[in-house]
C-alpha positions as CSV (number, residue, x, y, z in Angstrom):
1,X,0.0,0.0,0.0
2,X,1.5,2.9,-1.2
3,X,2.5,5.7,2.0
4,X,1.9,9.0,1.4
5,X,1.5,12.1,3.7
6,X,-2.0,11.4,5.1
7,X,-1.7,7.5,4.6
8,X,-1.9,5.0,7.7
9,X,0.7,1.7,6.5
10,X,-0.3,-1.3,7.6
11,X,2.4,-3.9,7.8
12,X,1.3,-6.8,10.5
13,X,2.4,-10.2,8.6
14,X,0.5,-12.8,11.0
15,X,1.3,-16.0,9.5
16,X,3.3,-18.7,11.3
17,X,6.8,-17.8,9.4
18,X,6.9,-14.3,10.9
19,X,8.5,-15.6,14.3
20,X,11.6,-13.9,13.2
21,X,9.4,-10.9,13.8
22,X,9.7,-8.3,16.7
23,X,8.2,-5.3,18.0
24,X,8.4,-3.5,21.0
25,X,6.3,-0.9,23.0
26,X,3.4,-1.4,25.4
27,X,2.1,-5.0,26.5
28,X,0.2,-6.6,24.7
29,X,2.3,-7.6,21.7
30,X,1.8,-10.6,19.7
31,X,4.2,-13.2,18.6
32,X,4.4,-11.8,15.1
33,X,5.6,-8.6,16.7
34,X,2.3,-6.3,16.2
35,X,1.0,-3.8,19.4
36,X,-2.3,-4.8,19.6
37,X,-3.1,-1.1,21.1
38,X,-1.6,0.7,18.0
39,X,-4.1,-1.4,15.9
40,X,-7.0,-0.3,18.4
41,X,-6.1,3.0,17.3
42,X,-5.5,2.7,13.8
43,X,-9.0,4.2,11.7
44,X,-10.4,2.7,8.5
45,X,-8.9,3.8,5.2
46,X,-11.2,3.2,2.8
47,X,-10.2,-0.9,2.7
48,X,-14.1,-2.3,3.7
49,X,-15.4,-0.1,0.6
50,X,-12.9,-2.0,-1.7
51,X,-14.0,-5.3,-0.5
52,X,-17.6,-4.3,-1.2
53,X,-17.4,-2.8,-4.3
54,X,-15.4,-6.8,-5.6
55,X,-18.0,-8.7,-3.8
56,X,-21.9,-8.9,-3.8
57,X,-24.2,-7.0,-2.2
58,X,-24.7,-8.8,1.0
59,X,-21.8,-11.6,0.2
60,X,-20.5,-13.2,3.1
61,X,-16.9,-12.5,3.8
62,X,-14.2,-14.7,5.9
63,X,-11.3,-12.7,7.0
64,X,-8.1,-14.0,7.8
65,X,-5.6,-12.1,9.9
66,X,-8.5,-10.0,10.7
67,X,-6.5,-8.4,13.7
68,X,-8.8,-6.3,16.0
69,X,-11.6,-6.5,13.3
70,X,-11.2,-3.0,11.9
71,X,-11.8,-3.8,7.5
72,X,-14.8,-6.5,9.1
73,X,-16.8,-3.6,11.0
74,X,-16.9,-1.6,7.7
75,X,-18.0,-4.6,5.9
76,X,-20.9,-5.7,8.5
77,X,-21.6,-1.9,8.4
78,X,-22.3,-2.4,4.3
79,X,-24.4,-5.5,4.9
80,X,-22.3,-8.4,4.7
81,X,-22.1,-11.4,6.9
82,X,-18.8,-11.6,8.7
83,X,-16.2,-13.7,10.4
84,X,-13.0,-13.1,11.1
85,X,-10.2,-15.4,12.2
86,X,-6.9,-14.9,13.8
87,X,-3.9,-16.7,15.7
88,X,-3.8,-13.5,18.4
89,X,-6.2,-14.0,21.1
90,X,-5.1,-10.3,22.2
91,X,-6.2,-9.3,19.1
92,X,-9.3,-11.0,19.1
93,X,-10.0,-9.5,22.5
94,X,-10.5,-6.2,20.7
95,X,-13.2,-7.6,18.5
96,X,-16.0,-9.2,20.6
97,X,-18.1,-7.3,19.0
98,X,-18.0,-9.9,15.9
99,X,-18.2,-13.3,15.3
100,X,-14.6,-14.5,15.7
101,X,-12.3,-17.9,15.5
102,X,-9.1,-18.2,17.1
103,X,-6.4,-20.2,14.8
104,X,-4.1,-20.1,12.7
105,X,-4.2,-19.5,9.0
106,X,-2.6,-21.8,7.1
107,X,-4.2,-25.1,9.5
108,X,-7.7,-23.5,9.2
109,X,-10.1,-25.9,8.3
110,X,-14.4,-24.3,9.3
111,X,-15.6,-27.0,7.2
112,X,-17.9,-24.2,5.2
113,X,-17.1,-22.0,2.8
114,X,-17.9,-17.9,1.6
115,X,-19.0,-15.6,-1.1
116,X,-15.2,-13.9,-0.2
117,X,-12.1,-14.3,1.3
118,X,-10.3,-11.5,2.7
119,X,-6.5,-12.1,2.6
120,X,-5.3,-8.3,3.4
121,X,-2.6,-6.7,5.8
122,X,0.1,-8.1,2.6
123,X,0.2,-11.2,4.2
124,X,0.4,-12.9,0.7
125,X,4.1,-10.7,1.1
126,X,5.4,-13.3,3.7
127,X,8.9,-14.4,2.9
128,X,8.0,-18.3,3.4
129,X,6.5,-19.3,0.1
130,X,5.5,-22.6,1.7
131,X,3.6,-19.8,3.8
132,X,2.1,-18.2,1.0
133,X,0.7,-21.3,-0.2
134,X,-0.7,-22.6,2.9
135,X,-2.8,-19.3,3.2
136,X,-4.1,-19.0,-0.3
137,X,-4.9,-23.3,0.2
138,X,-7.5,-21.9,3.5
139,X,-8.5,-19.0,0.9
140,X,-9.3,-21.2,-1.8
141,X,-10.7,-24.0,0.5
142,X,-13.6,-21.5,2.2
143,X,-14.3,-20.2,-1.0
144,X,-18.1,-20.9,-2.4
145,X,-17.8,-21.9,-6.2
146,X,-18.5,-18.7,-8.3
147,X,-16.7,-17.0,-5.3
148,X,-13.3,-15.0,-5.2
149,X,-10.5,-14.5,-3.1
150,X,-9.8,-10.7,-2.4
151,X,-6.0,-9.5,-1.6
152,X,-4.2,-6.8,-0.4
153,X,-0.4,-6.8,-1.1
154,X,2.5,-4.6,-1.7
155,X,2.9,-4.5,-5.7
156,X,7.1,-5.1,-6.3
157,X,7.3,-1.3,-7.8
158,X,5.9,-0.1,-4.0
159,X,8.7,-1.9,-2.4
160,X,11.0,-0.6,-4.8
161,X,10.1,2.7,-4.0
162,X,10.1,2.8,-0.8
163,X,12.4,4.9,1.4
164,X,12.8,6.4,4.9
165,X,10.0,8.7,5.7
166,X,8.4,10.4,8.8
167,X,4.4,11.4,8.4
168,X,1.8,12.3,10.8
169,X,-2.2,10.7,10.6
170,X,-4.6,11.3,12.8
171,X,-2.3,12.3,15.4
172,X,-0.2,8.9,14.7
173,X,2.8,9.4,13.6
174,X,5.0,7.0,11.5
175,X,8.7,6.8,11.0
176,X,11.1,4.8,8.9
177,X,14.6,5.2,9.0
178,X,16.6,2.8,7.4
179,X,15.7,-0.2,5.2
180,X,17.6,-3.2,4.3
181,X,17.0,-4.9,0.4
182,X,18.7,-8.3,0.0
183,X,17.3,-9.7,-3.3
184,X,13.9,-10.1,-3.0
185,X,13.0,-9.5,0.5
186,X,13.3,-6.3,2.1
187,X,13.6,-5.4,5.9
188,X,12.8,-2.8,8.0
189,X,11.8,-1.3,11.4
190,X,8.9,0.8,11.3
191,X,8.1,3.1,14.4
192,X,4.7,4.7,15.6
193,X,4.2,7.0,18.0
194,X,0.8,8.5,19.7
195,X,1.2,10.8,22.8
196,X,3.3,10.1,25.0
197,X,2.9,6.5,23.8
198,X,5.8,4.2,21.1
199,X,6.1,1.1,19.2
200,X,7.7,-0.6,17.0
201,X,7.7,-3.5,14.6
202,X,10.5,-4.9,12.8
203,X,9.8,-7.3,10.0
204,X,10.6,-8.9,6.7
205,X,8.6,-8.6,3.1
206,X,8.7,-10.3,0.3
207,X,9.2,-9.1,-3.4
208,X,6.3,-11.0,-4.9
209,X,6.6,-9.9,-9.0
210,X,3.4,-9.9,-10.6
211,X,4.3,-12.9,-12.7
212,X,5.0,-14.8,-9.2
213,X,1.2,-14.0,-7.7
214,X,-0.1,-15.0,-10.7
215,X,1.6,-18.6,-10.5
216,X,0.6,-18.6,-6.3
217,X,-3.0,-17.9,-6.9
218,X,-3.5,-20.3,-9.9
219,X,-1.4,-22.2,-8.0
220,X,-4.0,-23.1,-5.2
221,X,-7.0,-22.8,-7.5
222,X,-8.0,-19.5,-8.6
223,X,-8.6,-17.7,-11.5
224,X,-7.6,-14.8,-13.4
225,X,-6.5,-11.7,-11.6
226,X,-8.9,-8.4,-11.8
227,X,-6.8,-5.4,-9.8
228,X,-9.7,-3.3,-8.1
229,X,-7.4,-0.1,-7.5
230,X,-5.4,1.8,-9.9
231,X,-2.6,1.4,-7.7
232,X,-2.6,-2.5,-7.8
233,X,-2.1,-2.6,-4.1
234,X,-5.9,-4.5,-4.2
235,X,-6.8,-7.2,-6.2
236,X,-9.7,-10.2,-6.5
237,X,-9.6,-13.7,-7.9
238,X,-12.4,-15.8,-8.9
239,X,-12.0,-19.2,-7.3
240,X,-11.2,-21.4,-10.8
């Protein structure tokens, strides 16, 4: 997702290859190395309306890595069925509003399926391929025949791009100050700060080429790619 002055980034990677992961600040933080305060304070950004605008009116949506529930609220808002799931039962904690699972995604297994699954938060960006195809396997096995897989990720000219910055949202301000590339993965410690309050989350991303997603999401049974955002940073795939 592209950062720009005004732009909130969202980098949690919560699949089980992110152990190498760390952040730091105020309890709680999960495994993967995400403040699960931060994300009670991060506001929506526009990502439910994408979702709706790919999906049905009143499609069911499955969300994995769903965090503190803050892309499923806007969808429920919209008229869609929700559930979210996710490995962080601090994060879940901030979403009893919702209907919720605790596990895992790549061992996921609700025995039903969805209109749409939500794989945001560029998870698909995890540098474990094995990874990558365990998560779009769960997509592709809740998906309802006719539905589609919807996908947030950071498009290999974003990551290119990117360089230090420092900008200020909503009163959260985000700083990065240095950023390691080796080949195709790229590292980096990203701080936030809000009052008198700090975090920070170190993690890994992978340089997915276009050519690559393609293969991964054919790869566990989709279809052909349709971008929904002239960025490319948001994309949805018809299960095949």
């Amino acid at each position: 997702m592209p950062i720009r002055p005004g732009a909130a980034p969202d980098w949690h990677h919560r699949t089980m290859t992110a152990r190498a992961n760390a952040g730091t600040g105020p309890d709680p933080i999960t495994a993967d190395g995400c403040a699960v305060e931060f994300y009670t304070l991060l506001p929506p950004d526009g990502e439910a309306e994408i979702v709706h605008a790919a999906v049905p009116p009143g499609a069911s949506v499955l969300e994995l890595g769903c965090g503190t529930g803050r892309i499923l609220r806007g969808l429920a808002g919209l008229g869609h069925a929700v559930l979210g799931v996710d490995e962080s039962p601090e994060m879940l904690g901030q979403a009893t509003d919702l209907d919720t699972v605790l596990s895992p995604i790549e061992t996921l297994d609700l025995r039903r399926s969805f209109d749409a699954v939500l794989l945001a938060s560029t998870l698909i960006n995890t540098p474990d391929p094995a990874a990558r195809a365990a998560m779009l396997n769960t997509a592709r096995r809740h998906t309802n025949g006719g539905g589609s897989v919807v996908v947030q990720w950071h498009p290999p000219q974003w990551l290119d791009a990117l360089a230090p910055f420092n900008v200020e949202r909503d009163g959260i301000r985000y700083t990065i100050a240095a950023i390691e590339r080796d080949g195709p993965s790229l590292r980096t410690t990203i701080e936030y700060r809000f009052e008198h309050r700090c975090w920070t989350h170190t993690f890994t991303a992978h340089r997915l080429s276009e050519d690559e997603l393609v293969e991964a999401v054919r790869g566990a049974g989709f279809g052909q790619i349709r971008w929904l955002t002239a960025d490319r940073a948001w994309l949805a795939v018809p299960a095949a």
